[in-house]
TILUMVO-576245 format. One line per 3 residues: their letters; for each residue x, y, z of N, C-alpha, C. Coordinates in Angstrom, 2 decimals, decimal comma, m for minus. Example, Ala and Ser with C-alpha at 12.3 -4.5 7.8 and 13.67 -1.06 7.14 Angstrom:
<nodes>
AS	13,19:m5,69:7,80:12,30:m4,50:7,80:13,20:m3,30:7,80 | 12,85:m2,25:7,08:13,67:m1,06:7,14:12,90:0,03:7,87
</nodes>
This chain:
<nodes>
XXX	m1,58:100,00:97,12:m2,82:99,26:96,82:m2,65:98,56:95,49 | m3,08:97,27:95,54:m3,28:96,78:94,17:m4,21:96,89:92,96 | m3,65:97,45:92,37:m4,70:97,87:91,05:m5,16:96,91:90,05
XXX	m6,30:96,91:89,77:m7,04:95,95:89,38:m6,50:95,24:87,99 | m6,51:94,20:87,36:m5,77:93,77:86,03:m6,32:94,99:84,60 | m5,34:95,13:84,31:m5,79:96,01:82,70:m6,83:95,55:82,10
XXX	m7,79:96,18:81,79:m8,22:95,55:81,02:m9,61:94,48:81,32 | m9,24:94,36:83,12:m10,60:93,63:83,43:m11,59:93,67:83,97 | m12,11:92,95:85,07:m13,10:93,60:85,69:m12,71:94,11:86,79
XXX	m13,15:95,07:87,67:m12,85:95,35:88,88:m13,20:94,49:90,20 | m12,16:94,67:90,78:m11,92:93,95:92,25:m13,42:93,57:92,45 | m13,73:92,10:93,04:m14,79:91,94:93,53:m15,93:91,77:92,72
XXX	m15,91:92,24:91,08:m17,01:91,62:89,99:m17,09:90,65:89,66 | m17,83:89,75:88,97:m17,74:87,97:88,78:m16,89:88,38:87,58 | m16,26:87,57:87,40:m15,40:87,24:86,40:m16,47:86,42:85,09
XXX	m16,43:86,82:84,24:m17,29:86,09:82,65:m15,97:85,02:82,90 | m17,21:84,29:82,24:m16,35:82,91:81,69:m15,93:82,92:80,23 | m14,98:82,77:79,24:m14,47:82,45:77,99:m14,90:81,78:77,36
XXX	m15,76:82,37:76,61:m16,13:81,31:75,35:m15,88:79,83:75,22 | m15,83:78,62:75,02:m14,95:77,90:74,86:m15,20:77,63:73,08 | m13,90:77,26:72,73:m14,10:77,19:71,44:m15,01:75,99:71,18
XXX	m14,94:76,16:69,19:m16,04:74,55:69,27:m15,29:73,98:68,65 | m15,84:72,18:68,58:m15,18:71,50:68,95:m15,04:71,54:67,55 | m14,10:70,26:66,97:m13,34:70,30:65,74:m14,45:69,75:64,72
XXX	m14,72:70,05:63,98:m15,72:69,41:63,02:m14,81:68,23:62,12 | m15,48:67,41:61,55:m14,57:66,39:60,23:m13,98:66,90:59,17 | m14,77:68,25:58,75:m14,63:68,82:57,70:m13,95:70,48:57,81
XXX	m13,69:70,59:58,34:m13,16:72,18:58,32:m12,08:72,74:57,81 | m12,68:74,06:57,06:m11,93:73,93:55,83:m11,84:75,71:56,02 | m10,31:76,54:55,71:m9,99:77,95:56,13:m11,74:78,48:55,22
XXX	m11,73:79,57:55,91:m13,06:80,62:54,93:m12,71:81,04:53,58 | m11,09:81,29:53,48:m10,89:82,01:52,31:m10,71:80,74:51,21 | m10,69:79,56:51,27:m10,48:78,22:50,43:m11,70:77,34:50,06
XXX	m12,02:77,86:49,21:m13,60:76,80:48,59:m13,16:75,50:48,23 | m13,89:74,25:48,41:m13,48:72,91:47,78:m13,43:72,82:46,35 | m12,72:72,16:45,72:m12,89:72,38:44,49:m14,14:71,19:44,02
XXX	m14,87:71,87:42,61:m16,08:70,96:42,15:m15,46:69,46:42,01 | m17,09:69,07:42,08:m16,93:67,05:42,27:m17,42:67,09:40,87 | m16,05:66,37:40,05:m17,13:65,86:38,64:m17,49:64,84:39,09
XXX	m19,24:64,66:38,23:m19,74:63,11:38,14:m18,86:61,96:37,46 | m18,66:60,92:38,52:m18,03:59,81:38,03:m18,73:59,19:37,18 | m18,30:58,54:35,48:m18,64:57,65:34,96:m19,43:56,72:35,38
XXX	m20,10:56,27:35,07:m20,70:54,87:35,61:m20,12:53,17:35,09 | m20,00:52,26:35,62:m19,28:51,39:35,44:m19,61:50,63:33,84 | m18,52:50,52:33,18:m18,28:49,72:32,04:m17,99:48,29:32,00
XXX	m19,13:47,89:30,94:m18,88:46,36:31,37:m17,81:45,70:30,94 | m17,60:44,45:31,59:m16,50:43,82:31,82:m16,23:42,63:30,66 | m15,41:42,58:29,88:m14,58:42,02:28,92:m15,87:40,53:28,60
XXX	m16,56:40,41:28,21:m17,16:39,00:27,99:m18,64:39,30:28,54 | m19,20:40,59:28,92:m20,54:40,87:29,28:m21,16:41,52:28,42 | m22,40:41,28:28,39:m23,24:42,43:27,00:m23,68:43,59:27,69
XXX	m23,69:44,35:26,76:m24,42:45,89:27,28:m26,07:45,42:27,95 | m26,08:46,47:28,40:m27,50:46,50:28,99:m28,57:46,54:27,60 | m29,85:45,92:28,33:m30,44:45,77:27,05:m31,32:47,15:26,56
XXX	m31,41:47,63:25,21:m32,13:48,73:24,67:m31,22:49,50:24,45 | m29,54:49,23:24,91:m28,01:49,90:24,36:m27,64:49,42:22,98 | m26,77:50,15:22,29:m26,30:49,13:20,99:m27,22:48,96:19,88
XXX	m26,58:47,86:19,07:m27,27:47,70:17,89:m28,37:46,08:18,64 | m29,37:46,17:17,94:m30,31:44,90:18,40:m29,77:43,52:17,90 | m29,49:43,69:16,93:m28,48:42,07:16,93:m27,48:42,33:16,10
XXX	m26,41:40,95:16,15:m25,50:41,36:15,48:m24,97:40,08:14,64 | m23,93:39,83:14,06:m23,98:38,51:13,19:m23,62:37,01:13,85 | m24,28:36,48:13,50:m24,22:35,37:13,94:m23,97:33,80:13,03
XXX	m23,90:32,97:14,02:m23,47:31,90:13,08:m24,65:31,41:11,72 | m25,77:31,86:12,28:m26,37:31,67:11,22:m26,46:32,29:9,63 | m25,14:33,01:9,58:m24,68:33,85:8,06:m24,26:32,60:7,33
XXX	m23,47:31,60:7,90:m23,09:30,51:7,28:m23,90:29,76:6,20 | m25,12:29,17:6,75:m25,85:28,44:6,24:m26,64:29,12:5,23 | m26,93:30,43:5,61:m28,16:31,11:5,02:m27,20:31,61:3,14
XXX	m26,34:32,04:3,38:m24,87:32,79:2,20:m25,05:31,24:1,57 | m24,90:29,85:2,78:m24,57:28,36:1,74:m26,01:27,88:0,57 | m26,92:28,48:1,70:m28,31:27,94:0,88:m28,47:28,44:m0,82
XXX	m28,35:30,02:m0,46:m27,89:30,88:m1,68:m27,16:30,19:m2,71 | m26,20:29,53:m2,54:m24,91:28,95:m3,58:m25,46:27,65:m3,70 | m26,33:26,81:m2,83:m27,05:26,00:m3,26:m27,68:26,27:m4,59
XXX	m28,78:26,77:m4,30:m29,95:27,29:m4,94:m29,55:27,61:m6,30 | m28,52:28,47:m6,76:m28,43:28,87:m7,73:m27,30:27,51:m8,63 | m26,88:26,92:m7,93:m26,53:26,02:m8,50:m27,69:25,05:m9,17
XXX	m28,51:24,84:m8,20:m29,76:23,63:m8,74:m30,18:24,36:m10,33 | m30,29:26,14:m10,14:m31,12:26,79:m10,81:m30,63:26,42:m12,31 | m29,21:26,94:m12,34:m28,25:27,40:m13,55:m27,69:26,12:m13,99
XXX	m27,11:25,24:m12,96:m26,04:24,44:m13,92:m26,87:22,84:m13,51 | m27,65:22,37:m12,75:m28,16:20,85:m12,77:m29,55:21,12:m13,53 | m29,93:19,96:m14,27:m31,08:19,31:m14,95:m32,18:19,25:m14,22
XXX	m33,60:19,90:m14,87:m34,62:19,38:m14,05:m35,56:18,45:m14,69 | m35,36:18,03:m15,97:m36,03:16,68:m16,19:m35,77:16,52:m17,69 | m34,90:15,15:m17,58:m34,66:14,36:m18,77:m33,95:15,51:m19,41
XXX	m32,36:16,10:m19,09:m31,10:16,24:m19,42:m31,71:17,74:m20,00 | m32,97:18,53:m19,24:m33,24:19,87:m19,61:m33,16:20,92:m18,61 | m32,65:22,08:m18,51:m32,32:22,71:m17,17:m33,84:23,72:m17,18
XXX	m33,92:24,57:m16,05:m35,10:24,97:m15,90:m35,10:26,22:m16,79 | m34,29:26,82:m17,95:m34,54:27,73:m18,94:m35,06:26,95:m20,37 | m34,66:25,41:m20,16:m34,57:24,76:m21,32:m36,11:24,31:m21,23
XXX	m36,69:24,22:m19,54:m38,20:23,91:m19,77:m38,88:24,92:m19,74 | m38,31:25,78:m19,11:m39,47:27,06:m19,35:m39,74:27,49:m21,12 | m38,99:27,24:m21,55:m39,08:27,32:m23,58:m39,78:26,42:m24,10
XXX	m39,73:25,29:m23,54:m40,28:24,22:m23,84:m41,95:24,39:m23,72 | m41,88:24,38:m21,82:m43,60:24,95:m21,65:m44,00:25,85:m22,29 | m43,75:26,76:m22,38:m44,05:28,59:m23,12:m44,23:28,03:m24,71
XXX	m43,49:27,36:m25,47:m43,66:26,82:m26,91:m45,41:25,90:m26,49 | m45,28:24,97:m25,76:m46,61:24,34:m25,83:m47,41:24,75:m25,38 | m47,60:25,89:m24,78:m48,82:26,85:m24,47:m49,29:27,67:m25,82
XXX	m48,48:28,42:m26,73:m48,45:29,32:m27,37:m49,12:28,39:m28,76 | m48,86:27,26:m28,96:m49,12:25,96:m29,88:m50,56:25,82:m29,88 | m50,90:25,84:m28,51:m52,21:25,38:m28,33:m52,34:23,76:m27,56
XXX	m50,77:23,57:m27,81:m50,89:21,91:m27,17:m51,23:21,86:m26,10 | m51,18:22,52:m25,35:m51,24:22,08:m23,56:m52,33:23,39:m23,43 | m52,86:23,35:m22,52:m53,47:24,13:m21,61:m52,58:24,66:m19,92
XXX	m51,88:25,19:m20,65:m51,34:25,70:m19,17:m51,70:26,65:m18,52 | m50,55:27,19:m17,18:m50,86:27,52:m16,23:m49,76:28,39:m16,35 | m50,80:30,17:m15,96:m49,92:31,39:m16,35:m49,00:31,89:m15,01
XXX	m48,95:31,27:m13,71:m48,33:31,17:m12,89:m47,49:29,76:m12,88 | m47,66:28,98:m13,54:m46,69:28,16:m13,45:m45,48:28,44:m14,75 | m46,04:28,99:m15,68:m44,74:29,57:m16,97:m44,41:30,67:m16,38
XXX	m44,66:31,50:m15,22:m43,45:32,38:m14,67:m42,86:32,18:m13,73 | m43,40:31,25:m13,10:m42,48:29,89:m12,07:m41,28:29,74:m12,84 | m41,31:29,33:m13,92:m40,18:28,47:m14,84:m39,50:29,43:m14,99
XXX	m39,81:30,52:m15,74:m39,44:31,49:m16,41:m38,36:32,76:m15,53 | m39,00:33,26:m14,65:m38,27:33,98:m13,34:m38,57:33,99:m12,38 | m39,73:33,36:m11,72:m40,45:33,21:m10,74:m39,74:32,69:m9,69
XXX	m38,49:31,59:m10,02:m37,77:30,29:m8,88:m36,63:31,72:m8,64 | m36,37:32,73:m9,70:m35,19:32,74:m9,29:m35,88:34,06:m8,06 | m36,63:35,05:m8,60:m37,39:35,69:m8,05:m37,39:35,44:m6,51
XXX	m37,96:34,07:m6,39:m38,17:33,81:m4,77:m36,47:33,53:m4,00 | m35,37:32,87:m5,10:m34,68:32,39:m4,40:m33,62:33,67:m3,78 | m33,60:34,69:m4,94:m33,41:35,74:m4,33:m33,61:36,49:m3,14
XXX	m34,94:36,98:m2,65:m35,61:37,32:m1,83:m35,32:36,35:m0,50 | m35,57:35,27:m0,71:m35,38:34,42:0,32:m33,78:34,64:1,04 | m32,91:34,53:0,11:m31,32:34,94:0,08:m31,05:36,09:0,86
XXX	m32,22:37,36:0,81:m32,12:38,40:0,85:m32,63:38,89:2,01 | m33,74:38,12:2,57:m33,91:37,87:3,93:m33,33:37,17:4,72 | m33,20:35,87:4,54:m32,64:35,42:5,63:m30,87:35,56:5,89
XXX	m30,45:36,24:4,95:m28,72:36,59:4,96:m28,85:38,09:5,98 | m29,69:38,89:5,51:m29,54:39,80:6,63:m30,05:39,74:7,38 | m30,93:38,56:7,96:m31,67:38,19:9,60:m30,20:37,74:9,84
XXX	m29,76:37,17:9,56:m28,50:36,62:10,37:m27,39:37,09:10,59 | m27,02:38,39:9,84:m25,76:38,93:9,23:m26,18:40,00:10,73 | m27,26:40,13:11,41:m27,10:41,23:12,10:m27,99:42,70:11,57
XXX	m28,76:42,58:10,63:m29,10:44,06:9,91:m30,12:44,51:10,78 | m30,63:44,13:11,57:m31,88:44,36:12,58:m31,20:45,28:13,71 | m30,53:46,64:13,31:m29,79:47,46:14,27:m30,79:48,14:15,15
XXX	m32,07:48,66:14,78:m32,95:49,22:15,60:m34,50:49,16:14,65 | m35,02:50,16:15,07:m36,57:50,66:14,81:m36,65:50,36:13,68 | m36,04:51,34:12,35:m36,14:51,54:11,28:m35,73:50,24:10,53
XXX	m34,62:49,40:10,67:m33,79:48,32:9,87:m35,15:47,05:10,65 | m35,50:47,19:11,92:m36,97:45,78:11,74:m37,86:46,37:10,76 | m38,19:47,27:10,69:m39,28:47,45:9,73:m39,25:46,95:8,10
XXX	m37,52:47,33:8,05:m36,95:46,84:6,68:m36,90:45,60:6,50 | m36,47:45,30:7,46:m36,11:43,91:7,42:m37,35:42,30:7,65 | m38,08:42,77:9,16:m38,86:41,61:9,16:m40,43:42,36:8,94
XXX	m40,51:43,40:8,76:m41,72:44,17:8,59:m42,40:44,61:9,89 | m41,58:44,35:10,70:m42,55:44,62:12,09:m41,66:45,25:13,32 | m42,01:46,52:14,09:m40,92:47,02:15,25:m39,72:46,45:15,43
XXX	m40,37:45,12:15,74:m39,41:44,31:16,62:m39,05:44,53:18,25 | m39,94:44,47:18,56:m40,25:44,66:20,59:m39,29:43,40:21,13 | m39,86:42,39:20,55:m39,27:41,02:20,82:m37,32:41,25:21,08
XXX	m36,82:41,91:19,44:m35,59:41,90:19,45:m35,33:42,90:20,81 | m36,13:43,53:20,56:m35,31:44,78:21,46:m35,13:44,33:22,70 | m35,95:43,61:22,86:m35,69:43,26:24,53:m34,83:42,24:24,27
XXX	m33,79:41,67:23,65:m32,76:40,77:23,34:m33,42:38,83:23,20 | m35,19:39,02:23,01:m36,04:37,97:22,76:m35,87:37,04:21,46 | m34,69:36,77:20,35:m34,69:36,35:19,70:m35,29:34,94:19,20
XXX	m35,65:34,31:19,93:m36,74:33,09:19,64:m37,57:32,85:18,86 | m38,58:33,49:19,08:m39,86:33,73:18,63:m39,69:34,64:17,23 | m38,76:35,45:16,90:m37,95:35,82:15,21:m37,72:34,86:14,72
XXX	m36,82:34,40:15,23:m36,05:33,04:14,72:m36,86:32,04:13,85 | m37,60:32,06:14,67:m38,82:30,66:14,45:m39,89:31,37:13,38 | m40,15:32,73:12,77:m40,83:33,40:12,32:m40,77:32,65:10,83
XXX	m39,03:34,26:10,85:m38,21:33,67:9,80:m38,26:32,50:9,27 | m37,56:31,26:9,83:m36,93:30,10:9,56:m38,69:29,26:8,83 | m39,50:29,73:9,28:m41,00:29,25:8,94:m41,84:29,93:7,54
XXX	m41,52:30,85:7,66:m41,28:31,52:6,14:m41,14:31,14:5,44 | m39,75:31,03:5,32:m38,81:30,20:4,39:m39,16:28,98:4,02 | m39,77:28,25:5,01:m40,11:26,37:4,67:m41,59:26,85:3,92
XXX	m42,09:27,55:4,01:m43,62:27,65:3,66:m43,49:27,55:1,81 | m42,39:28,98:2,30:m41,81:29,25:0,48:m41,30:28,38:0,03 | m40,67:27,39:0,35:m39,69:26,20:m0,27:m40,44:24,97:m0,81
XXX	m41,94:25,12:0,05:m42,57:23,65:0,26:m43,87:24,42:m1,03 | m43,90:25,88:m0,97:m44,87:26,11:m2,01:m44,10:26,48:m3,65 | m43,19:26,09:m3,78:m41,86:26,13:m4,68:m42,32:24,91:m4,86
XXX	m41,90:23,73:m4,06:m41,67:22,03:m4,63:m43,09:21,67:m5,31 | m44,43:22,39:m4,66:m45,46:21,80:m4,83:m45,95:22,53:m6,52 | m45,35:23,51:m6,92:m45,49:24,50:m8,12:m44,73:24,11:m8,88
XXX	m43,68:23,09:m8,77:m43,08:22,49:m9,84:m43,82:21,16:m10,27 | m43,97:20,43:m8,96:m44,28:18,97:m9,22:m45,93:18,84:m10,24 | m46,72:20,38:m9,75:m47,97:20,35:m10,59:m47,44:19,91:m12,31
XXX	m46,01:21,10:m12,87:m45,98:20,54:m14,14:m45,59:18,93:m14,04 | m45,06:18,50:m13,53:m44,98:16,94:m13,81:m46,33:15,87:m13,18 | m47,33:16,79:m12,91:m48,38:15,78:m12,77:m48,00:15,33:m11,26
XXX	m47,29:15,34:m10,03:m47,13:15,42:m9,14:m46,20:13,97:m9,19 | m45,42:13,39:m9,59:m44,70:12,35:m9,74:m43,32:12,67:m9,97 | m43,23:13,04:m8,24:m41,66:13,17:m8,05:m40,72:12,24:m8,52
XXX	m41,03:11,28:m9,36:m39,63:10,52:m9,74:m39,53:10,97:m11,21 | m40,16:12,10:m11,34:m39,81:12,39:m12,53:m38,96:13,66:m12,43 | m38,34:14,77:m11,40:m38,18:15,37:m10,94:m36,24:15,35:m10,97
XXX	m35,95:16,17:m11,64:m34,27:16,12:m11,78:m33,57:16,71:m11,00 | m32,42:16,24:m10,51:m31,76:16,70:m9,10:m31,23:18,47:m9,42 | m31,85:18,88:m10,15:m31,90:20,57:m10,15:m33,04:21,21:m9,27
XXX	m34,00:20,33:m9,34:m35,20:20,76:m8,23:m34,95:20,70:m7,17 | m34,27:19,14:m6,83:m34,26:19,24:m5,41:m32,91:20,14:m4,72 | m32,35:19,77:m5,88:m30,98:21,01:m5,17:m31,60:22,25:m4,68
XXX	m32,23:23,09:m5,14:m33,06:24,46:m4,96:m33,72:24,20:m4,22 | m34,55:23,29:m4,00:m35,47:22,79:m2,55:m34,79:22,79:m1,59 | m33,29:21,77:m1,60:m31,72:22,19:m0,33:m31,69:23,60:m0,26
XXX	m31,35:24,15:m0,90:m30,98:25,52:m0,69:m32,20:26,54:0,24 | m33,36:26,23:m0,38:m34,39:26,71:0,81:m34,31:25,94:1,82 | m34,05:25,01:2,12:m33,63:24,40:3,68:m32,78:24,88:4,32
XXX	m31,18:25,44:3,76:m30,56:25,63:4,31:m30,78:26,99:4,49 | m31,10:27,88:4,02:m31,51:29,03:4,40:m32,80:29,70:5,27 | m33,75:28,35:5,15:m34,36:28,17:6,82:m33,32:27,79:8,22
XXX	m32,71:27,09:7,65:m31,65:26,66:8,84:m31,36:27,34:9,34 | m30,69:28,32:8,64:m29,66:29,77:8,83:m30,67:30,53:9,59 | m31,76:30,85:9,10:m32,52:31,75:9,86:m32,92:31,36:11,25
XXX	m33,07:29,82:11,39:m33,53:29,71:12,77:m32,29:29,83:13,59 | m31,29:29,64:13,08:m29,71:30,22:14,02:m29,31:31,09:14,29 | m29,54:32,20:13,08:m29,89:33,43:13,11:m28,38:34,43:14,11
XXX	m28,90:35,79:13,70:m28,09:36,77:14,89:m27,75:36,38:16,11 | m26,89:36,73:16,77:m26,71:36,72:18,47:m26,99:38,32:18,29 | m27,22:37,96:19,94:m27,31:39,83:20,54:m26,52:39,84:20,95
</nodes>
C-alpha cells in the first residue's frame, strides 16, 4: 500500500494551497539593515552676478556715489581755507573783520551770521561731508546704522527701495547749501557780484555732495 507523503495530508484530504509570496516592493530592504539618515540638503546659492534675497546681508553697500560726495568735501574746504571771499579777504580774514565791527559799535550785526563766518560754514560743511559720504560709502548695514545714519528705520532700504533715500538725502543737502548762499549774501547786502569765488566754490562743493547722495549706495 502506498503511504501517504511525510509530512502531509492524508490520502483523500484537500490539499491547502501555499501561501504565495508578495510581490516585490521598490524598496525592500534586509530587516537587520536600517537606511542610513538623509541630511537636509543646502538650499541653492546664488549664482555669480545675482543679489541675495532681500532682508539677507548688509542693506546697502558702496556705491558710485562715494566719488562725488569725498569730491564735494575737497571742494568745500578748498573754497573755505585757501580762495578769497571778498576783495582779496578769505572767510577767517572776514569773520575778524565782522566780529571787530560789531564789538566797535560800527555795524549792527547779526549773532548768527558772525558764527556763520566764524565756524558755522565749516560746521555745516563737515556734517554735510559726514552724511552724505556714508549714505554712499554703504554705512546703512541694518536697523541700528539707519537710525545713525538717516535718523529713521529705514523700511524703504530694507526692502532694497533706494529712491525715495536718495532723493531725501540729496534734498537736504541743497536746502543746506541754498541756506549757506543765502546767510552769506545777507552780509553783502544780497549783491552777488560782490561775492568771491571762495563762496561759490563751497556752494560747488554742496552740490556735489548732493550729487553724490542722489547716486548714492547700490544694494
Amino acid at each position: 500500500m502506498t503511504q501517504p507523503p511525510a509530512g502531509g495530508a492524508p490520502w483523500g484530504a484537500p490539499q491547502q494551497p501555499h501561501p504565495a509570496p508578495p510581490p516585490p516592493g521598490p524598496y525592500q530592504q534586509h530587516p537587520q539593515h536600517q537606511p542610513f539618515p538623509q541630511h537636509p540638503q543646502p538650499g541653492p546659492y546664488p549664482q555669480p552676478g545675482q543679489q541675495p534675497p532681500r532682508g539677507s546681508g548688509p542693506w546697502t553697500r558702496p556705491g558710485w556715489g562715494l566719488i562725488p560726495s569725498a569730491l564735494g568735501l575737497v571742494v568745500a574746504s578748498i573754497g573755505m581755507f585757501a580762495l578769497e571771499w571778498a576783495d582779496g579777504a578769505g572767510m577767517f580774514d572776514l569773520a575778524r573783520a565782522y566780529g571787530a565791527a560789531i564789538d566797535r559799535g560800527l555795524i549792527t550785526g547779526s549773532t548768527l551770521l558772525r558764527i556763520h563766518l566764524e565756524f558755522g560754514t565749516i560746521l555745516l560743511v563737515v556734517l554735510m561731508a559726514l552724511y552724505s559720504i556714508s549714505w554712499s560709502a554703504g554705512a546703512v548695514r541694518g536697523k541700528k546704522t539707519a537710525l545713525l545714519v538717516l535718523g529713521s528705520t529705514g523700511k524703504s532700504v530694507r526692502a532694497g527701495k533706494l529712491t525715495g533715500m536718495r532723493i531725501m538725502v540729496a534734498g537736504c543737502e541743497l536746502v543746506v547749501g541754498v541756506m549757506y548762499l543765502l546767510l552769506t549774501l545777507q552780509l553783502f547786502d544780497f549783491d552777488a557780484a560782490l561775492l568771491g569765488p571762495g563762496v561759490w566754490t563751497v556752494f560747488a562743493g554742496f552740490l556735489l555732495m548732493a550729487a553724490g547722495s542722489a547716486i548714492g549706495p547700490r544694494r
